[in-house]
C-alpha positions, 0 to 999 in steps of 0.5 A: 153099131156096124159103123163101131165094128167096121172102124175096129176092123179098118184100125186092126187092119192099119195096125196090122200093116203098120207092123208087118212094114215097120218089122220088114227092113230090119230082117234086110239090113242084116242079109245085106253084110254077110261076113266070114268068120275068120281070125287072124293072129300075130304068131311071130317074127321068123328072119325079122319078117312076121307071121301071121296065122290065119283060121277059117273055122268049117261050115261043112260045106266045101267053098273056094275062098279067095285070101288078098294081101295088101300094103298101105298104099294098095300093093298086092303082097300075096293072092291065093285061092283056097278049096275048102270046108274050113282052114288055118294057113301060116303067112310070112310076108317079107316088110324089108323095103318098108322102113326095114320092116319096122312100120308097116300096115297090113290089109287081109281080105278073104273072100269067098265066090260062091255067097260074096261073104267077106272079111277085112282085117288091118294089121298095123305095126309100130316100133318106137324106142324108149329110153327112160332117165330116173332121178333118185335121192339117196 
């Protein structure tokens, strides 16, 4: 009878680790990726350059961001720092050296200094003509 009960505890004790091992690496992988919530939006063309309107919504702490803008092949467009609990700023970013700003693809990355959260947006953009024939029996 002692031998029953000691396996009964020696099976819970292996369940119980078995749990507590399986469940521990899923609680990891999702604090390894921390991501800003922000978004990114088309506004316009302003002098045949776009605009983009980016938003970061508060998370009432005040956090110092990083904004990097990139080209295609890796160029730096614009760098700012911003100090702020939460913010929504404008881009105009001039694209005339670039096909005459027709085609272009475009890199967002805010960042932040303090928790190492990061966001990645690709704008990408491409102009194409259509002409179209249509052929009627009258």
């Amino acid at each position: 009878m002692k031998k029953i009960i000691l396996n009964n505890r020696s099976i819970a004790i292996a369940l119980l680790t078995l749990f507590t091992i399986a469940l521990s690496p899923v609680v990891n992988a999702t604090e390894k990726k921390p991501v800003i919530a922000a978004e990114i939006k088309f506004v316009g063309k302003v002098q045949n350059n776009p605009v983009f309107e980016l938003t970061v919504p508060g998370a009432g702490v005040q956090e110092e961001y990083i904004i990097s803008v990139r080209d295609e092949h890796g160029n730096v467009l614009h760098v700012e720092n911003i100090k702020a609990a939460g913010f929504t700023k404008k881009f105009m970013l001039s694209l005339e050296e670039n096909n005459d700003g027709s085609n272009y693809s475009i890199q967002f990355v805010i960042s932040t200094k303090s928790n190492k959260k990061s966001a990645l947006y690709t704008v990408n953009n491409n102009t194409r003509n259509v002409e179209e024939v249509v052929v009627t029996k009258l």
